[in-house]
Structure formats: structure tokens, C-alpha cells
C-alpha positions as CSV (number, residue, x, y, z in Angstrom):
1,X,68.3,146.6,108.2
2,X,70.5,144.5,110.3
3,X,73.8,142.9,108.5
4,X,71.6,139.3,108.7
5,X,69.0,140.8,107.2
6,X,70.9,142.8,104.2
7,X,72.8,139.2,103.7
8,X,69.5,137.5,103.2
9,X,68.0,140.2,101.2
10,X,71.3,140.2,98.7
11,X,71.0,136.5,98.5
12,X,67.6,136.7,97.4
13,X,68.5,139.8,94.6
14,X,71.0,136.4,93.6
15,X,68.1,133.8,93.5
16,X,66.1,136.3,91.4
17,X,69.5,137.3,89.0
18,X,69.7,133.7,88.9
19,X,65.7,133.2,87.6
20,X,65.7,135.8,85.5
21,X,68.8,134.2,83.2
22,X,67.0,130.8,83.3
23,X,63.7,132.8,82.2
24,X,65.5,134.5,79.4
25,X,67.6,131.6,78.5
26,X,64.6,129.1,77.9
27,X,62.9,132.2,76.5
28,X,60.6,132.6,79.0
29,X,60.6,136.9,79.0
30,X,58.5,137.9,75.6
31,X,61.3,140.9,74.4
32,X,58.9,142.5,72.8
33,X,56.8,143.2,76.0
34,X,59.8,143.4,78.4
35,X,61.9,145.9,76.4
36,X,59.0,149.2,76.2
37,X,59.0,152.2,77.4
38,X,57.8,152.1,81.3
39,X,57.3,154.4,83.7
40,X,57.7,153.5,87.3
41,X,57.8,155.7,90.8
42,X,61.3,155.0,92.2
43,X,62.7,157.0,95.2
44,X,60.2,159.7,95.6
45,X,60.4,160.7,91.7
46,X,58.8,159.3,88.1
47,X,61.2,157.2,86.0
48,X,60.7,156.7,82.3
49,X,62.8,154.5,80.7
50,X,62.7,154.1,76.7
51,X,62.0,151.3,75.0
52,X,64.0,149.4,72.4
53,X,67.2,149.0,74.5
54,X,67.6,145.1,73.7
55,X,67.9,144.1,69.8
56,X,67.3,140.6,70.1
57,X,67.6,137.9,72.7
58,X,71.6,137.5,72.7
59,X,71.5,141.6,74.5
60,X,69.3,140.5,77.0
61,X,71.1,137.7,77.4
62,X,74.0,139.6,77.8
63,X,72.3,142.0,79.9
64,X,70.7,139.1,82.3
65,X,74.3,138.0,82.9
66,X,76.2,140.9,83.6
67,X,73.1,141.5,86.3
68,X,74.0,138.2,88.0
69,X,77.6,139.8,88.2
70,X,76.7,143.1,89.3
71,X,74.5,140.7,92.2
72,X,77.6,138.6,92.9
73,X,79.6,141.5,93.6
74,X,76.2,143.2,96.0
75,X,76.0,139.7,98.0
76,X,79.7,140.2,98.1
77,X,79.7,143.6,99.6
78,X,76.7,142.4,102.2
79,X,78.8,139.7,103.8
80,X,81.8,142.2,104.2
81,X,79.8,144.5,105.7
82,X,78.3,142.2,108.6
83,X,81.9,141.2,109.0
84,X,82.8,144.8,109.3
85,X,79.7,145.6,111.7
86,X,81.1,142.8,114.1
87,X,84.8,144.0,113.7
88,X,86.1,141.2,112.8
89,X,89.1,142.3,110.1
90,X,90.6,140.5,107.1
91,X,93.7,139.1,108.5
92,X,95.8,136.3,106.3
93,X,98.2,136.0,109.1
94,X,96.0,134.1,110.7
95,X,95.5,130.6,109.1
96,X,92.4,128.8,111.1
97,X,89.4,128.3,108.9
98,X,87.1,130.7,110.2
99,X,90.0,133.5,109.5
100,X,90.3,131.8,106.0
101,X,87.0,132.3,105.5
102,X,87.0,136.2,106.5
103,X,89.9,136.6,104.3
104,X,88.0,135.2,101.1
105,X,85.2,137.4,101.8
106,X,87.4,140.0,101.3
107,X,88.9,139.1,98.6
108,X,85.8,138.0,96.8
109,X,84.7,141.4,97.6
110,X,87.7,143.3,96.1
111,X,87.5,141.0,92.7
112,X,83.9,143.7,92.4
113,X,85.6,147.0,93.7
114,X,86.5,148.1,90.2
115,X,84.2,146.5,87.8
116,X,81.1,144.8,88.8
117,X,80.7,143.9,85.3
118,X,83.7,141.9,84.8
119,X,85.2,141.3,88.1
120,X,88.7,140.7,88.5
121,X,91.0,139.0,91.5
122,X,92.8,141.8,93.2
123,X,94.8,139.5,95.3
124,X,98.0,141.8,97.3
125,X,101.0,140.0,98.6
126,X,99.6,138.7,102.1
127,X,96.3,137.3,100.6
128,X,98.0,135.5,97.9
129,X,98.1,132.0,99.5
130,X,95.8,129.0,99.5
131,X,92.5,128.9,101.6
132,X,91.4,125.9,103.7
133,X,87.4,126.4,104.4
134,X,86.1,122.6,104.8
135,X,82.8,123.7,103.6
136,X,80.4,121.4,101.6
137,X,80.1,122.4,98.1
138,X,83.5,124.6,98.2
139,X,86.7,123.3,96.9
140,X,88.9,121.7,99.4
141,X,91.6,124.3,99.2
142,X,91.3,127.6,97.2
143,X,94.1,128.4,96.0
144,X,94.9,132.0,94.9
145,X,98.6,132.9,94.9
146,X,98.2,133.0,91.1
147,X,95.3,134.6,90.7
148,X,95.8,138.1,90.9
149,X,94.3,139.6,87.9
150,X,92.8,136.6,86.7
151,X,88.8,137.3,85.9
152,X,86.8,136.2,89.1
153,X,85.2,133.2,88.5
154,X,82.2,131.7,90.5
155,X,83.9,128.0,89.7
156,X,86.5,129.2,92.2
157,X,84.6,128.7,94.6
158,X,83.1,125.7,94.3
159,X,80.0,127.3,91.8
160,X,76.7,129.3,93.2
161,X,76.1,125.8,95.7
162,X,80.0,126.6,97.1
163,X,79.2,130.3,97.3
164,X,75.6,129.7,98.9
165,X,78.1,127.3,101.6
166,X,80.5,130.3,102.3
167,X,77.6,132.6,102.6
168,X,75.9,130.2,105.4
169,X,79.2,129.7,107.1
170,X,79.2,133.3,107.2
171,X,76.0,133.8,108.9
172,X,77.1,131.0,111.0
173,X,80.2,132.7,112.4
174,X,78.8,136.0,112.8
175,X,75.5,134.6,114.9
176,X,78.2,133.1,117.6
């Protein structure tokens, strides 16, 4: 898979993360069929998982959200790696938008590194500045010289819309 094509099949692990909490927020997913035992052929061997994992519709909740996360942080890691296939490195020295951008990517990428599940801002010394992307949907400047340690939060960056922006931009400056 080329890094386009692992940046296009992340985002669309996000649209279904994304479905699958409205589905289980309106109600849409019957518990009692979802959470059975089922057996399914994954990677060349049988998988049985047990039923009864989810005791009402607040843990699935739960569990839908935290699987938008752990997405987040996968569409996270796809865009760093097409950046890193191109070799084109994180550098906050450099101060133009399209460096800006690179630099977030990183940084949105680190936020995942130790917990997928409740991604924090790991923001070191020379990242910790504000961010200038001119991108629709995105704040106009992202500031993050206080955010080390701070939880991640999608608002940051303008919401899903802003991160869908950055993630075109992306795909943009990488198909120069």
C-alpha cells in the first residue's frame, strides 16, 4: 500500500469509528446481538471471542469512543508515515505553513505514542510554539506552548472538519 493509499484507508477506519458512535448513540446496534460470542478467520487462524463483554449501552458507548481515539491516533500515524516516506522531517525551526503543518503532524502523532486511549500533548521545547496553517475549518493559529501534557483534544484542531482539512492539505503537499 502506498502512503496515499494507507492515508485514505485510515481515514475511512475514521468515517466508520465515526458511524459506529452515531449508530450506538441513537441506539442503532441491538447489544444483545452485537455483544455474543463469534467466531471469525482473522490472519490465517480462528478467533472466538466471548460474549457478554458490554453490560449495558454506557460500555459500548465507552467502548465506541475510545475506538474513535485509538482511529485518531492510526490516521495520525498514516500521515507521519507518508511524511516520513517522502523525507520530509519535523522541523519547528522552520516557520512557513507547509513546515507548520509537518510539525503538527508530528506532534498530533506523539499526543498517541503512549496511550491511544487517552492521548496526551507531548509537546518538547522546540515544538512548543503557535502554528499558522490557513486551512479551512482549522483554527487560525494553534497555539501549543501550553499544552504539553494537556489531554489531546480533537477541538484543537479545529474538530473532525479541521482534522479532515489538515489531512487534505497533507495529501496535497506530499502529491507536489
Amino acid at each position: 500500500m502506498n502512503p496515499e493509499q494507507r492515508i485514505d484507508q485510515a481515514f475511512r477506519q475514521l468515517d466508520f469509528s465515526i458511524k459506529f458512535v452515531s449508530y450506538v448513540e441513537r441506539r442503532k446496534v441491538e447489544l444483545s446481538e452485537l455483544d455474543t460470542t463469534a467466531e471469525v478467520h482473522i490472519s490465517g487462524e480462528n478467533v472466538r471471542v466471548e460474549g457478554k463483554t458490554f453490560r449495558d449501552y454506557d460500555d459500548l458507548s465507552t467502548a465506541a469512543q475510545k475506538n474513535f481515539l485509538i482511529t485518531m491516533g492510526m490516521t495520525a500515524s498514516a500521515l507521519e508515515a507518508a511524511y516520513a516516506s517522502a523525507n520530509i522531517p519535523a522541523d519547528p525551526r522552520r516557520l512557513e505553513p507547509d513546515a507548520d503543518l509537518r510539525s503538527l503532524v508530528w506532534m498530533v502523532c506523539c499526543a498517541f505514542r503512549q496511550d491511544a486511549m487517552s492521548p496526551k500533548w507531548e509537546i518538547r521545547s522546540r515544538f512548543a510554539r503557535t502554528y499558522a496553517l490557513r486551512l479551512e475549518n482549522v483554527p487560525e493559529e494553534i497555539d501549543l506552548r501550553t499544552k504539553d501534557k494537556s489531554d489531546f483534544r480533537i477541538d484543537d484542531l479545529g474538530g473532525v472538519k479541521g482534522y479532515i482539512a489538515i489531512k487534505n492539505a497533507v495529501k496535497k503537499e506530499l502529491s507536489k
